[in-house]
N, C-alpha and C positions, 0 to 999 in steps of 0.2 A: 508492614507498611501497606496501605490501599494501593493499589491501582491506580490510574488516572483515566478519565475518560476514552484517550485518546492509544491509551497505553493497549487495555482490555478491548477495544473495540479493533484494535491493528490485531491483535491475537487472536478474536475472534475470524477476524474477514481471513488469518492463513490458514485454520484449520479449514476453511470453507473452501479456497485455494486446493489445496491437498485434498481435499474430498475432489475436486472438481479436476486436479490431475490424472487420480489415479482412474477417474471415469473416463478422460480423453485415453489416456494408455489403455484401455479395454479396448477403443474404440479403432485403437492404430495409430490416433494423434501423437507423432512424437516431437517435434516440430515448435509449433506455438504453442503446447505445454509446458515442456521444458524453460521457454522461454516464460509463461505466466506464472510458474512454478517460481522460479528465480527472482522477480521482480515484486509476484503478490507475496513472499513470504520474508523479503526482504524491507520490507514498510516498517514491520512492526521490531525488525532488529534493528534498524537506524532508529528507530524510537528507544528503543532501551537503551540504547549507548549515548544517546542524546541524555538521555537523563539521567546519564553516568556520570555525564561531561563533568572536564575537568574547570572548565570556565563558561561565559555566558557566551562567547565567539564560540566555542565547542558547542554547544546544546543548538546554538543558532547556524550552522553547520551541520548538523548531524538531522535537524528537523528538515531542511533544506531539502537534504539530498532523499529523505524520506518521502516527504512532498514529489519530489521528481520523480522516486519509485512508483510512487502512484497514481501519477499523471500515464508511465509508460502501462502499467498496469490495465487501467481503462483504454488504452490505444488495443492492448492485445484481447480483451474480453470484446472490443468493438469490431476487432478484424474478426475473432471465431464468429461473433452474434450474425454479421451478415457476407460472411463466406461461405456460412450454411459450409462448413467442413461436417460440423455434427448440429443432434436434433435436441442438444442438450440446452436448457433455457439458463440464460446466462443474464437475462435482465436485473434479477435483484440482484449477485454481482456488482452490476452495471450501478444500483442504486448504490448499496453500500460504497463502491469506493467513493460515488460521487460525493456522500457525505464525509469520509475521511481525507477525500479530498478539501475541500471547505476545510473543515477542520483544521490541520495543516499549514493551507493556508493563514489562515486567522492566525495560527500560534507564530507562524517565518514570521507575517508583519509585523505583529506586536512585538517579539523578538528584537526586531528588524528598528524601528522606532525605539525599542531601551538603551540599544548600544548605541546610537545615535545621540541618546539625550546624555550618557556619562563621559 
């Protein structure tokens, strides 16, 4: 079975995550790592369990809490970018989740709108 846009593109942004960990743990960062660690690689498994779901309240639930992973996600790339803790460039980061952001969003709404209409 393919992929999904949304599916590949959350797997990509954790290996990027985990690249981006083990640079702050070089760096001494242990702190908002752990915390970016846990939330950016947590997007993309609410995504797979969502699309496990056992119903459409499931997948609309599972996307939900996805979305909010990735909401807190951009909070933490936005507190390292300008607390200048490190000199590490966190901008695309910053681009990619905004798009899996969007993302996300658009699928909760539509989601959000079917269960509504049955």
């Amino acid at each position: 079975m393919k992929n999904s846009i949304v599916q590949e593109k959350s797997f990509q942004f954790s290996l990027k995550i985990i690249r981006l960990y083990k640079s702050l743990l070089s760096e001494k960062e242990y702190i908002i790592s752990k915390q970016l660690l846990r939330s950016g690689t947590s997007i993309g498994a609410n995504i797979e369990e969502a699309l496990a779901g056992q119903s459409k309240r499931d997948f609309t639930a599972k996307m939900s809490i996805s979305s909010k992973e990735a909401r807190e996600t951009k909070y933490w790339l936005r507190l390292l970018k300008e607390s200048e803790l490190t000199n590490l460039d966190v901008k695309s980061l910053i681009l990619d989740i905004d798009e899996l952001i969007r993302i996300l969003t658009s699928i909760v709404k539509t989601s959000q709108q079917n269960l509504t209409k049955n």
